[in-house]
C-alpha positions as CSV (number, residue, x, y, z in Angstrom):
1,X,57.1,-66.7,39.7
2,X,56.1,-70.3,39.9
3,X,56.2,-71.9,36.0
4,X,52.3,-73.0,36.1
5,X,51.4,-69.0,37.1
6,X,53.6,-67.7,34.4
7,X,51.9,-70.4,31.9
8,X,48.0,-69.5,33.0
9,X,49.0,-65.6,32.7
10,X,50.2,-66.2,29.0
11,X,47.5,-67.9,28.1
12,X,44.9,-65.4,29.5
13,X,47.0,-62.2,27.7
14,X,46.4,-64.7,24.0
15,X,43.0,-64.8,25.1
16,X,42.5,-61.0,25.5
17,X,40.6,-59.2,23.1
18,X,42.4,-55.8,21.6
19,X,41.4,-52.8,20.9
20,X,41.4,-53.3,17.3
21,X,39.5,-56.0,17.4
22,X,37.1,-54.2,19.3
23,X,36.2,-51.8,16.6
24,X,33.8,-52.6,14.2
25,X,35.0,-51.7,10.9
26,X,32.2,-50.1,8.2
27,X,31.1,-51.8,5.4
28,X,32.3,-51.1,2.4
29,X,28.3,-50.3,0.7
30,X,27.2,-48.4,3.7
31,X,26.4,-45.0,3.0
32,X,25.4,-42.4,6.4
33,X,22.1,-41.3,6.6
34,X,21.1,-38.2,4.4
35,X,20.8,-35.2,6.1
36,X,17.7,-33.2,7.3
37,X,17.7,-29.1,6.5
38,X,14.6,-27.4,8.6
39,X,12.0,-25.7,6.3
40,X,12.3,-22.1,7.5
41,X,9.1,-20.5,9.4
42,X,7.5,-18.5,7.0
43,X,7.5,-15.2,8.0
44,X,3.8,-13.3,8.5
45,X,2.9,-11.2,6.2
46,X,2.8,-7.4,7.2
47,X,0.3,-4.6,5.9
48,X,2.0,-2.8,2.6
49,X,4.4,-6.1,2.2
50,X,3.2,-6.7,-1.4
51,X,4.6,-3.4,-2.9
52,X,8.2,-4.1,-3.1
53,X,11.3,-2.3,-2.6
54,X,10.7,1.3,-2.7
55,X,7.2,0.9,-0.6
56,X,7.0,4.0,1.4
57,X,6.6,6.7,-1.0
58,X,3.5,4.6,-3.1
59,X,2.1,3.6,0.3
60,X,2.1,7.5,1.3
61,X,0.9,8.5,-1.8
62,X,-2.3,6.0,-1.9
63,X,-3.1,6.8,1.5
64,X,-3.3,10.8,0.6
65,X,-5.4,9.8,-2.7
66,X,-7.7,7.8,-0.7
67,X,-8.3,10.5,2.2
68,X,-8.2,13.4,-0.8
69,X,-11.0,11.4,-2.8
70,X,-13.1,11.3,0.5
71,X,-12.7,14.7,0.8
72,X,-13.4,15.6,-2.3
73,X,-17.1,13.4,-2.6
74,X,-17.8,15.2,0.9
75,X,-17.7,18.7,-0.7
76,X,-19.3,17.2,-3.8
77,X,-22.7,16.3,-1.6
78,X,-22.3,19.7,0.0
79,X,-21.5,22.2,-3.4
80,X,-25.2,20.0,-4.8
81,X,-27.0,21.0,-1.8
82,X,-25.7,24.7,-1.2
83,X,-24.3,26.1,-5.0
84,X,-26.8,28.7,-6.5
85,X,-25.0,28.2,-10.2
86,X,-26.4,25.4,-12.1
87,X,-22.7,24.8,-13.6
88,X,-21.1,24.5,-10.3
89,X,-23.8,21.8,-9.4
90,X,-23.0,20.3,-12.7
91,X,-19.1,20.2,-12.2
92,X,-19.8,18.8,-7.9
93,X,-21.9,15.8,-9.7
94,X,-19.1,14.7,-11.5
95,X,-16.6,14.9,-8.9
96,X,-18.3,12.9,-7.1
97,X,-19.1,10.4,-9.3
98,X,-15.8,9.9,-10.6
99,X,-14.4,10.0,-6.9
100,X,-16.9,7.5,-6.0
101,X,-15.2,5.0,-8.4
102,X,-11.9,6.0,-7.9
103,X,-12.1,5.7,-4.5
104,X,-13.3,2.1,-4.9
105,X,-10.1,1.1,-7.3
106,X,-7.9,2.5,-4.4
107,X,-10.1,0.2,-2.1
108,X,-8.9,-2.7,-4.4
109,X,-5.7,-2.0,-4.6
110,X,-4.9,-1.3,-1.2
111,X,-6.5,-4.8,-0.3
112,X,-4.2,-6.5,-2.8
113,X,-1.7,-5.1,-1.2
114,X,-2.7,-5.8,2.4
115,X,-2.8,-2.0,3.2
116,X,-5.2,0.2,5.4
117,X,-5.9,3.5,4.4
118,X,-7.4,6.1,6.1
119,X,-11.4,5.7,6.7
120,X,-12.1,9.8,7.5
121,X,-10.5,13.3,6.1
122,X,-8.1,14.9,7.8
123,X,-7.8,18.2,9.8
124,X,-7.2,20.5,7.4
125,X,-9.4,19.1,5.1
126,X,-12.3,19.2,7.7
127,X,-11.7,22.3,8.6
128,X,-12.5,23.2,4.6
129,X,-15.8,21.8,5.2
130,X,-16.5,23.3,7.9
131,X,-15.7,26.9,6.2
132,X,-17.5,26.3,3.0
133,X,-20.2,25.1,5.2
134,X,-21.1,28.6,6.4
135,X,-21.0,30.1,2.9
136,X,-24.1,30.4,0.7
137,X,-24.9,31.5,-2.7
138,X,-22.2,33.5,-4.4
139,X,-20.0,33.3,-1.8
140,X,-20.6,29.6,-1.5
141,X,-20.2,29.1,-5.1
142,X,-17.1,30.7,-5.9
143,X,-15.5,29.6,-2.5
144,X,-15.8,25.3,-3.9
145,X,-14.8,26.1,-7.0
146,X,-11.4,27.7,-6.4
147,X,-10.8,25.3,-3.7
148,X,-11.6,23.0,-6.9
149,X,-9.0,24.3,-9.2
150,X,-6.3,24.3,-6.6
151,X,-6.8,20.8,-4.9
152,X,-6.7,19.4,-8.7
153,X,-4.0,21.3,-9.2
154,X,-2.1,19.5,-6.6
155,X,-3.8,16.3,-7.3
156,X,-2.4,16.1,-10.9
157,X,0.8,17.4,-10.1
158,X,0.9,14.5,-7.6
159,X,-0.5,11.7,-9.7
160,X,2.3,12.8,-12.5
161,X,4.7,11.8,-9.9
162,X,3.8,8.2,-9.6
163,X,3.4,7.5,-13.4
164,X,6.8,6.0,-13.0
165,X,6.4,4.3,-9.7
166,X,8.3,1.0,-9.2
167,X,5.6,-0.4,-8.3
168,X,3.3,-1.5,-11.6
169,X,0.0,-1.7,-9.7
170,X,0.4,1.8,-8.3
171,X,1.8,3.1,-11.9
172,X,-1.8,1.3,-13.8
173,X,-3.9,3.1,-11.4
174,X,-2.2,6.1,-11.7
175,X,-2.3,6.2,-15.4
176,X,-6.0,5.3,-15.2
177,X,-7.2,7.8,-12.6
178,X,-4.5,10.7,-13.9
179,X,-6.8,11.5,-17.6
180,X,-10.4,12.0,-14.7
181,X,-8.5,14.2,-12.2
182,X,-7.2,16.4,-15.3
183,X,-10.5,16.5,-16.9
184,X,-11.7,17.9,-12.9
185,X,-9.1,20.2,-13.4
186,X,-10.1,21.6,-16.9
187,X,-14.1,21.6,-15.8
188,X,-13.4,23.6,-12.4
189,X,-11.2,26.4,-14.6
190,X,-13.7,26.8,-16.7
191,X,-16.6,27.4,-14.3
192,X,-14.1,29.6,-12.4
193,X,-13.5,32.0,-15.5
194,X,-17.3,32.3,-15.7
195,X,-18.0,33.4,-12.4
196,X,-15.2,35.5,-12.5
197,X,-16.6,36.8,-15.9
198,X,-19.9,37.7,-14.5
199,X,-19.2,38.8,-11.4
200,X,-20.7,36.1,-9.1
């Protein structure tokens, strides 16, 4: 290779930028950008979501109270238009009075907790209606009242279930409602040892 080639190339390879060079190095106060966590999509809120844990047994249970205290202001209105015993007119009044506000609380509650409870009674309890519906008198008379006595029965047995619900809204309602439903209990008894006592 001629000695002026072998010069120029020299020069050109001194001239050269490397790779190091090329590399910007960081500054010494430069800090990296902070980083950005996504806020997490709330997620809707679904019907009964406010009672906790252990929802399904309280959810079940206010959904039976609310189509039980619709039942029991429908036989109310019909024992105060169809009882011949002035007592048994006296005790229907206060069921449904009492139910009326009950049913109310349950109305509260269950919007508080985002939950739709049943609007109508159900089969069976229909069916009840219908049947004391074609009594009258006596027949009619003692007919409500033991079906008195043995829904309380099963409504205070029930409501004694829930006094220690986890959930504290259910267990305040229930420890509201339980002393009005035992009171129903004791005035139905009694009315049904008097007819029994006289007979009719």
């Amino acid at each position: 290779m001629p000695k002026f080639a072998l010069v120029m190339l020299t020069a050109c390879l001194a001239a050269a930028p490397t790779s190091a060079a090329q590399t910007p190095t960081p500054r010494p106060n430069q800090t990296p950008p902070p980083k950005t966590t996504p806020k997490p999509t709330p997620t809707p809120k679904t019907a009964g979501q406010g009672m906790g844990e252990k929802s399904t047994q309280s959810i079940a249970f206010l959904k039976a109270a609310a189509q039980g205290g619709i039942a029991e202001v429908e036989l109310a209105k019909l024992a105060i238009s169809k009882a011949s015993r002035d007592d048994v007119k006296t005790l229907a009044q206060t069921i449904q009075e009492d139910h009326e506000k009950v049913n109310a609380q349950i109305k509260d509650l269950a919007a508080r907790k985002t939950l739709t409870l049943p609007d109508s009674v159900s089969t069976a309890q229909k069916a009840t209606e219908d049947r004391l519906g074609k009594l009258s008198g006596a027949a009619f008379d003692r007919a409500y009242v033991d079906d008195m006595v043995k829904d309380h029965q099963h409504d205070v047995a029930e409501f004694k279930k829930h006094q220690a619900d986890s959930d504290t809204d259910v267990r305040d309602f229930v420890t509201k409602t339980l002393p009005t439903l035992e009171q129903h209990l004791s005035k139905a008894e009694a009315v049904q040892k008097a007819i029994r006592g006289t007979g009719r």
